[in-house]
VMD Tcl script that draws the C-alpha trace (Angstrom):
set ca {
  {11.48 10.63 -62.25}
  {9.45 10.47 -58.80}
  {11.32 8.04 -57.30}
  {14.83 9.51 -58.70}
  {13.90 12.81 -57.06}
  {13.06 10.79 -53.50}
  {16.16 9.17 -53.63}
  {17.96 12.11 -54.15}
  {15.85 13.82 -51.72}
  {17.12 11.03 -49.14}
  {20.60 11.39 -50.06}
  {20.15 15.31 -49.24}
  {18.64 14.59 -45.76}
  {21.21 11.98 -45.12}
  {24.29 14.35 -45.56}
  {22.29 17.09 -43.49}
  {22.13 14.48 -40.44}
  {25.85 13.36 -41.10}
  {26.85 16.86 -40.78}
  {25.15 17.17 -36.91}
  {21.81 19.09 -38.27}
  {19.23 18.35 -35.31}
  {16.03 19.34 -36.91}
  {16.48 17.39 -39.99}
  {17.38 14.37 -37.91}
  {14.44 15.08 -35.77}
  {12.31 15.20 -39.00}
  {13.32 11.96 -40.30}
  {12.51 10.77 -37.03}
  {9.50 11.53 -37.32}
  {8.76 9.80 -40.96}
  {10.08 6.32 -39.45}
  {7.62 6.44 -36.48}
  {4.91 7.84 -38.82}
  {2.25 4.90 -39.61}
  {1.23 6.83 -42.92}
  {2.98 4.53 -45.11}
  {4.33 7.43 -47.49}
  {5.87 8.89 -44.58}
  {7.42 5.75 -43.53}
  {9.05 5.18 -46.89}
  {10.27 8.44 -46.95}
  {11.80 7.79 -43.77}
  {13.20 4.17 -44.79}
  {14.81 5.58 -47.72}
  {17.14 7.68 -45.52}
  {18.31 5.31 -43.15}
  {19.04 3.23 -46.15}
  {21.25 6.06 -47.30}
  {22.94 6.42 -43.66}
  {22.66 2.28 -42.38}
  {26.75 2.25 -43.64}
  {27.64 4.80 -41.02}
  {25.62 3.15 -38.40}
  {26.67 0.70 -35.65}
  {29.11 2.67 -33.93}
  {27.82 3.39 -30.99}
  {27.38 1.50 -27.67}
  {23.76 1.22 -26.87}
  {22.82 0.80 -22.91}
  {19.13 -0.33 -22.42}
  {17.27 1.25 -19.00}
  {14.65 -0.25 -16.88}
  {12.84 -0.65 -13.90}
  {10.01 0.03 -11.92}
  {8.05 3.39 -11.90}
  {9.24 5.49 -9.31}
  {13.32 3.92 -9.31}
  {14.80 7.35 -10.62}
  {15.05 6.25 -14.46}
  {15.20 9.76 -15.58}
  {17.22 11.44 -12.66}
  {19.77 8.44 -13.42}
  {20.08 8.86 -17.16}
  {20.17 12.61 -17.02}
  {22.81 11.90 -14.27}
  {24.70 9.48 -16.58}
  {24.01 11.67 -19.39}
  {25.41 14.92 -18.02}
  {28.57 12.17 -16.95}
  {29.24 11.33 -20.62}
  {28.49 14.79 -21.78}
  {31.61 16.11 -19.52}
  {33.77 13.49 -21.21}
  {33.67 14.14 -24.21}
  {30.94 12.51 -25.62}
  {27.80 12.58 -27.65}
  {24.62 11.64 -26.41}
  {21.52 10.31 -27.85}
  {18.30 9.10 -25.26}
  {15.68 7.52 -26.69}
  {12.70 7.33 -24.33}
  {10.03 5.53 -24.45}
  {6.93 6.98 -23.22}
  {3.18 5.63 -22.60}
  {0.67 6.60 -25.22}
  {-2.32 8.56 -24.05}
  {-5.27 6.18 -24.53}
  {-7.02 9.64 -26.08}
  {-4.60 11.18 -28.31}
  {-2.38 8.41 -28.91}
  {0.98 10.88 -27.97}
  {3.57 10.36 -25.33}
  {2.06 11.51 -22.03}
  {5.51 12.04 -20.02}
  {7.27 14.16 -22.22}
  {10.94 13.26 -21.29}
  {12.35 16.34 -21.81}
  {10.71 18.36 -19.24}
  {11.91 15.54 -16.94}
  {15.67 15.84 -18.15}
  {15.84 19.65 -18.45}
  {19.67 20.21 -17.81}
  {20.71 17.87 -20.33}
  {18.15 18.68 -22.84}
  {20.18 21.65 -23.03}
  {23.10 20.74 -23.84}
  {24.41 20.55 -27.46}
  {25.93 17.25 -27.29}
  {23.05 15.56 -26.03}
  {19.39 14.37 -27.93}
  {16.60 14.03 -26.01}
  {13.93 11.97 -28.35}
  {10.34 10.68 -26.21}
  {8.69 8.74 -28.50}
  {5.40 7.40 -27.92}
  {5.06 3.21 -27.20}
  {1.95 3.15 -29.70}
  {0.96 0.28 -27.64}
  {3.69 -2.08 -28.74}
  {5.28 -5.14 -26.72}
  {6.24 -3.54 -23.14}
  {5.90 -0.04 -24.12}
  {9.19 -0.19 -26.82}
  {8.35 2.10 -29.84}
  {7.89 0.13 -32.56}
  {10.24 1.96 -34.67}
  {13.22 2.07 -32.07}
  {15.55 0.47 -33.42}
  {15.35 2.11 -36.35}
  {15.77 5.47 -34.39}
  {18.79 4.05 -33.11}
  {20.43 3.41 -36.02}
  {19.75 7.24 -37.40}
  {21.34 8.53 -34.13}
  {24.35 6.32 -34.47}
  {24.60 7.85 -38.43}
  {24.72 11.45 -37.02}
  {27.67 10.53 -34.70}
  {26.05 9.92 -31.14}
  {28.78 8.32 -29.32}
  {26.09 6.39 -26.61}
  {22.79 5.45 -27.42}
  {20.49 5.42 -23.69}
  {16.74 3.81 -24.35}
  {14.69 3.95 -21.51}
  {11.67 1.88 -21.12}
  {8.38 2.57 -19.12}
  {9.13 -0.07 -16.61}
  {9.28 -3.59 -15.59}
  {7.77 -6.17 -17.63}
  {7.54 -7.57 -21.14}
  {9.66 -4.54 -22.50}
  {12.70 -6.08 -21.03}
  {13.34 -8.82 -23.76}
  {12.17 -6.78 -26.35}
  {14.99 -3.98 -25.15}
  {17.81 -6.31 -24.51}
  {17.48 -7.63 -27.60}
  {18.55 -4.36 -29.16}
  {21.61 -3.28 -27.17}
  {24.79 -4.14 -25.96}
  {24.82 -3.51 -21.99}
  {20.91 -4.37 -20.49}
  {20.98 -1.94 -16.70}
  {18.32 -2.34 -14.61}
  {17.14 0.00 -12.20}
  {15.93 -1.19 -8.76}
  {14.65 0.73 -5.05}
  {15.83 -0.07 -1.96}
  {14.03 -2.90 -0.89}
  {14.52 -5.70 2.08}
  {13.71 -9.09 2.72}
  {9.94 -10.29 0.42}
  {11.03 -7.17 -2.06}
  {13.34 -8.79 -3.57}
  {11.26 -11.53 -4.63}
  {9.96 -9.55 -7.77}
  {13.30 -10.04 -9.45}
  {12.45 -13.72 -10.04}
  {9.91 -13.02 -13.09}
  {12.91 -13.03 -15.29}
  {14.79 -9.58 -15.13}
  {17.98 -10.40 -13.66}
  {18.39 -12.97 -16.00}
  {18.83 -10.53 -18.45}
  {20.31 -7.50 -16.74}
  {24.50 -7.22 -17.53}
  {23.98 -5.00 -14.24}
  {21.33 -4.47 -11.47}
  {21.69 -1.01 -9.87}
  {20.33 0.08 -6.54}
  {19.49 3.58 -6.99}
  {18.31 6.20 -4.36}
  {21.47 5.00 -2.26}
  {21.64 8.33 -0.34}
  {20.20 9.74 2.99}
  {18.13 7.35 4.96}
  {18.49 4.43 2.50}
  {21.62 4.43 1.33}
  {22.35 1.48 4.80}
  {19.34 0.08 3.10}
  {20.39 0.02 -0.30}
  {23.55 -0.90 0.33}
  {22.24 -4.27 1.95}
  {20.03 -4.67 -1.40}
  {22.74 -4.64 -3.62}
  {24.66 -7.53 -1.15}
  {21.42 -9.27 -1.56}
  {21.42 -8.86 -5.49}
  {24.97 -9.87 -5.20}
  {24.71 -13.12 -3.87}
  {21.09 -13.69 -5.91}
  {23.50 -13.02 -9.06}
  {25.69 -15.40 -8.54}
  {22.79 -18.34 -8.38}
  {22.15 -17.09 -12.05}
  {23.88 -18.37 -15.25}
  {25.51 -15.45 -17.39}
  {24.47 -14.34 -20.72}
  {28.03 -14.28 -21.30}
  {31.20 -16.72 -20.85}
  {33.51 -13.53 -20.38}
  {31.21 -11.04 -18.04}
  {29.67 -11.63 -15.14}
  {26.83 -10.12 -14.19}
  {27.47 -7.54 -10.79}
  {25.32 -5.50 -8.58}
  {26.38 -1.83 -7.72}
  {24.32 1.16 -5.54}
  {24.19 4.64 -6.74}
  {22.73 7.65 -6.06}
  {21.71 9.54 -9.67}
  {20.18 12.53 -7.33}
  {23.63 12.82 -5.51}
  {25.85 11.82 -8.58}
  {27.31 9.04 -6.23}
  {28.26 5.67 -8.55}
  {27.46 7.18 -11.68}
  {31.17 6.58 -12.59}
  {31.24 2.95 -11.39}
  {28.35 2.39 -13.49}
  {29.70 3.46 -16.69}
  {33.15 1.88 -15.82}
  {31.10 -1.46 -15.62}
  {29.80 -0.85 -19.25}
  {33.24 -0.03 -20.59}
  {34.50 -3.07 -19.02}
  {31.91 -5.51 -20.27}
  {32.06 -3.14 -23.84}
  {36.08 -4.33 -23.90}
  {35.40 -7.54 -23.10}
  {32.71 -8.37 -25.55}
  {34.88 -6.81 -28.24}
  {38.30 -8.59 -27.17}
  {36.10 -12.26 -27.39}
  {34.46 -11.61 -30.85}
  {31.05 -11.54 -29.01}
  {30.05 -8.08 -29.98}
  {29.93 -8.70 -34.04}
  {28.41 -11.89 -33.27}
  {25.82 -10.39 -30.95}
  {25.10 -7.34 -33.14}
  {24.67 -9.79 -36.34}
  {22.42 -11.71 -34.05}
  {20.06 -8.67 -32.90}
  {19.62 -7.63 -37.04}
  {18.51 -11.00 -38.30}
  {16.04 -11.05 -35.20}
  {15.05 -7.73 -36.04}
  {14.61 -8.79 -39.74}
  {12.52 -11.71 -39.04}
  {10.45 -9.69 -36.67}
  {8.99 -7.24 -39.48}
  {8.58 -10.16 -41.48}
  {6.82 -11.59 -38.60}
  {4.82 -8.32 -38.66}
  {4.29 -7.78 -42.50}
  {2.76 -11.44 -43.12}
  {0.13 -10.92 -39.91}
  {-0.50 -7.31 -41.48}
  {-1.00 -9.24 -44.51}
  {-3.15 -11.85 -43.09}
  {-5.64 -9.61 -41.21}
  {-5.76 -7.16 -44.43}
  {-5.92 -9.75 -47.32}
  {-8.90 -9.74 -49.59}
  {-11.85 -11.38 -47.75}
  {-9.71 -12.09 -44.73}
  {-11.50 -9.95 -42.39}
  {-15.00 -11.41 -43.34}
  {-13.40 -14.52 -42.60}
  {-11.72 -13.94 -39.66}
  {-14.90 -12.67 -38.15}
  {-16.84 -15.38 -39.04}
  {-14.59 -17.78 -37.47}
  {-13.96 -15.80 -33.88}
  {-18.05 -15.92 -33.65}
  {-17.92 -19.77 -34.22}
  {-15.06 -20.17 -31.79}
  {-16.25 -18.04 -29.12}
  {-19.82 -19.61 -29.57}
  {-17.74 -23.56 -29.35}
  {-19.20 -24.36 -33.06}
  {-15.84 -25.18 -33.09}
  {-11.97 -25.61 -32.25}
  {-9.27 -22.58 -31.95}
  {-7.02 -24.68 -33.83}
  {-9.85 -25.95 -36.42}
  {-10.20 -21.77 -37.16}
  {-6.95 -21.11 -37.39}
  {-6.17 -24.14 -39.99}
  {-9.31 -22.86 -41.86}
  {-8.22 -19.24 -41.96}
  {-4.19 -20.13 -42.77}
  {-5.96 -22.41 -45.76}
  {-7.60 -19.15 -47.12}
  {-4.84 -17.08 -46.63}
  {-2.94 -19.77 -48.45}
  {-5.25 -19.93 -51.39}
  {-5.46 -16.32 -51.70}
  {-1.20 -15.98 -52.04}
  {-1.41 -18.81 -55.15}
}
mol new
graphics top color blue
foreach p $ca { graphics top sphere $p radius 0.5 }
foreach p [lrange $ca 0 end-1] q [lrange $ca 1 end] { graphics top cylinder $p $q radius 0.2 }
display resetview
């Protein structure tokens, strides 16, 4: 009877969030990022319930470095969409306080004009330490905004690094953010970034830099053309913009339409999206068996015992590892 009244529970909150209700969507975003595993379930069961209405959105992933604009430009962007029509959802990924283990930023005191808006949501969530500051349960998120009819799906990332494969693996159009920069600058871009980005955007293109960014995105220009595509049909472009300004913010978007109706015209966008979910699926299987391992029966004992003998060179890494994998093995049989 338990779990009949859950699942009907789930049903409940699912037609609550179809029908636009905010706080019951922000609720059951809070279960999925919950690590209580009661609270997870809960929030599981209604994204099972909405996963059919899902996938409609186009999802834009946001980096770069601290200090590019990131908000200014998505609440920029975001007011943009607002205006036309559309519905909004930003997922943003703050840090996690060392101390309390909560998001530190607090993205909606950075985006306060579109916060207020009806047709926009506004989610920080904090990066719990994950892989390049993602949220661990982002996706996820995603997929509950998509249910309750967002139209665009914005995920911001804390900045330049690791996060990057772990966030373009998860959307449709990867953006990244850059600063007007000249000459050695624009040697950071080689650590992999632009190999990923669909765009690079030169923001803060106003004032005294907007000569100066103007001559970074030629630069990113011709460095993009050195670079093989992630796709046959689009080619990745550089553009400037000013989010403070609201200069470019319309070229921007008119980029990710363009690459959207490509994508879709090719067949690439199913293919892509059926991609991203078996990665995603083999990533919390990934998760669940090294959860497993580290938790099993006697595993920790053991696990300790051999990090001593390894770190005291009684023996091999990979003599440890085949010992532990044997005793995780015997303990599954």
């Amino acid at each position: 009877m338990a779990a009949l009244a859950e699942a009907t529970d789930a049903r409940e909150v699912a037609r609550a969030i179809r029908a636009g209700d905010r706080r019951v969507m922000a609720r059951a975003i809070t279960k999925l990022e919950n690590t209580r595993e009661a609270d997870y379930a809960q929030g599981q069961a209604v994204l099972e319930s909405l996963i059919a209405d899902s996938g409609n959105a186009i999802r834009v992933g946001i980096t770069g470095p601290p200090g590019v604009g990131k908000s200014t430009f998505i609440e920029t962007l975001g007011l943009h969409l607002v205006e036309q029509g559309k519905r909004v959802a930003v997922l943003a990924v703050d840090p996690s306080s060392p101390v309390t283990g909560g998001s530190i930023l607090g993205d909606k005191t950075r985006m306060e004009r579109l916060s207020v808006r009806p047709e926009a949501f506004i989610r920080p969530s904090p990066s719990g330490g994950s892989l390049g500051g993602v949220a661990h349960r982002t996706r996820e998120v995603m997929l509950l905004c998509e249910a309750a009819g967002y139209d665009i799906v914005l995920i911001e990332t804390v900045g330049i690094g690791q996060s990057e494969v772990a966030v373009a693996s998860m959307v449709d159009f990867f953006l990244v953010l850059l600063l007007p920069a000249g000459g050695d600058e624009l040697q950071g871009i080689k650590k992999g970034v632009i190999e990923l980005a669909d765009a690079l955007v030169v923001n803060k293109a106003d004032g005294a830099m907007e000569t100066t960014a103007q001559h970074t995105r030629a630069d990113y220009a011709g460095a993009l053309e050195l670079i093989r595509a992630t796709h046959d049909e689009w080619r990745p472009r550089a553009l400037a913009a000013s989010a403070l300004e609201d200069e470019g913010i319309v070229e921007v978007w008119n980029a990710v339409l363009e690459h959207h109706e490509l994508i879709r015209s090719s067949g690439g966008f199913e293919e892509r999206r059926r991609q991203q979910a078996r990665a995603w699926m083999w990533k919390l299987i990934d998760e669940g068996v090294a959860r497993a391992f580290r938790e099993g029966a006697g595993m920790r004992e053991a696990i300790s015992r051999e990090e001593v003998a390894v770190a005291e060179q009684k023996t091999t890494p990979a003599a440890a590892a085949r010992t532990l994998l044997e005793a995780f093995g015997s303990r599954k049989r």
